[in-house]
C-alpha positions as CSV (number, residue, x, y, z in Angstrom):
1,X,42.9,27.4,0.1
2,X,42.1,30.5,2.0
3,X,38.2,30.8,2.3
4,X,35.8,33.5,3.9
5,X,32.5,32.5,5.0
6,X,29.7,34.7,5.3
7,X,26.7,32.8,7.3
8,X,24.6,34.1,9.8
9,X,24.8,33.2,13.1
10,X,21.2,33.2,14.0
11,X,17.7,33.2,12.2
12,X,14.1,32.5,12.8
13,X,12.3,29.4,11.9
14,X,11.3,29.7,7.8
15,X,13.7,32.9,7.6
16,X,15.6,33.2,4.1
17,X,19.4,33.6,4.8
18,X,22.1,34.8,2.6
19,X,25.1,32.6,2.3
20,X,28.4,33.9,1.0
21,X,31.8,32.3,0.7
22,X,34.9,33.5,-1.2
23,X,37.5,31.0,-2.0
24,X,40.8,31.8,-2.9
25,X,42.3,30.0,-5.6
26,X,43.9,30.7,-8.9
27,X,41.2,29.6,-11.3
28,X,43.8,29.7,-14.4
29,X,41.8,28.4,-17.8
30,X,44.5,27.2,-19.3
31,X,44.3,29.4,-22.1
32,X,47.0,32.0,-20.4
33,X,51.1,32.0,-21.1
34,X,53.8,33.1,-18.7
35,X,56.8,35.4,-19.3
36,X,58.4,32.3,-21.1
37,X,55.6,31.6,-23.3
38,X,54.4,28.6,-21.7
39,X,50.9,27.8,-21.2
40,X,50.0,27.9,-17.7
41,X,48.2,24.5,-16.5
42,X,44.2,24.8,-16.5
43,X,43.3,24.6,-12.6
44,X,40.0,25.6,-11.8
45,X,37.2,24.3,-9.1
46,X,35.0,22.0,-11.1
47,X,32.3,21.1,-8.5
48,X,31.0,23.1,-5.5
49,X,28.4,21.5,-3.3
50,X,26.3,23.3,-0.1
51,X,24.4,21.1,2.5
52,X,22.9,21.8,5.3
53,X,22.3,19.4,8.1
54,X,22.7,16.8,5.1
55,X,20.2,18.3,2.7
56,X,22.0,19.7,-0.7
57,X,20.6,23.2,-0.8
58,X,23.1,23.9,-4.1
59,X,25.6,22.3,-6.7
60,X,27.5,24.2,-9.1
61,X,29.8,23.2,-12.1
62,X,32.4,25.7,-12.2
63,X,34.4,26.8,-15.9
64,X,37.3,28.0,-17.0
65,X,35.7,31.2,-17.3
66,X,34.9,31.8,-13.8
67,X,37.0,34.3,-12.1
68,X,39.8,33.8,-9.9
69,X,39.1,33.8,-6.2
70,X,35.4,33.2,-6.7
71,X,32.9,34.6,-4.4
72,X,29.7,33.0,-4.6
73,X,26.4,34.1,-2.8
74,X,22.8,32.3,-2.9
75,X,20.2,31.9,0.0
76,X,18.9,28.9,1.9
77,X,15.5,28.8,3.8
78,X,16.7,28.0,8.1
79,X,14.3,25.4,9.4
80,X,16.4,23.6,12.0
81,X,19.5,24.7,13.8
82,X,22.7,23.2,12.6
83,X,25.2,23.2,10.0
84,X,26.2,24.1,7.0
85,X,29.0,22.0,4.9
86,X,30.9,23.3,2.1
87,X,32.6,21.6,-0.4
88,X,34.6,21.9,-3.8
89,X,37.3,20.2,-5.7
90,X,39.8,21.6,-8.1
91,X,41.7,20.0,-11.3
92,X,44.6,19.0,-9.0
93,X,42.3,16.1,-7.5
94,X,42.5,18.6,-4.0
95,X,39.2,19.2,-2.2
96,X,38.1,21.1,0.5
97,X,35.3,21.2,3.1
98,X,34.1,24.1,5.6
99,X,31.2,24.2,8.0
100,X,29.4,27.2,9.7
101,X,26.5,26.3,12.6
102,X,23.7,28.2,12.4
103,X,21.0,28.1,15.4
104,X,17.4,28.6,14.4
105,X,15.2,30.0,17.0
């Protein structure tokens, strides 16, 4: 899966930073039929987790009714320099996991 992360690179002690990522992925419902009138396999991320140096900072059940490629955007307090891990999972069993460093000054 293709994925665009949005973190800053820097930030002061205590600042608030906004976090974005965009995930591209089909998110079919299973509720959808193609030209031959087939249903179309469900396949959506389920679970999305955020940590950073360890910590979870955010969990998210995803549905059905999520759109596809989601972009998702939430803020995190930067204490310590370090890192921040991303990771989801989709129907298929596949999961993924991305890291941006972020240095705290």
């Amino acid at each position: 899966m293709r994925v665009l992360l949005n973190v800053p690179k820097t930030a002061k002690k205590g600042e608030a930073v906004e976090i974005k990522i965009l995930i591209s992925h089909p998110m079919e419902s299973g509720q959808r039929r193609d030209e031959m009138g087939q249903v179309v396999p469900r396949m959506v991320i389920h679970d999305f987790v955020c940590t950073y140096n360890g910590a979870e900072v955010i969990r998210l059940a995803l549905f059905p009714a999520i759109a596809a490629n989601p972009f998702l955007a939430f803020s995190a307090r930067a204490e310590d320099s370090g890192a921040f891990t991303f990771t989801w999972a989709d129907d298929s069993g596949a999961s993924q996991t991305e890291t941006a460093l972020i240095v705290v000054e």
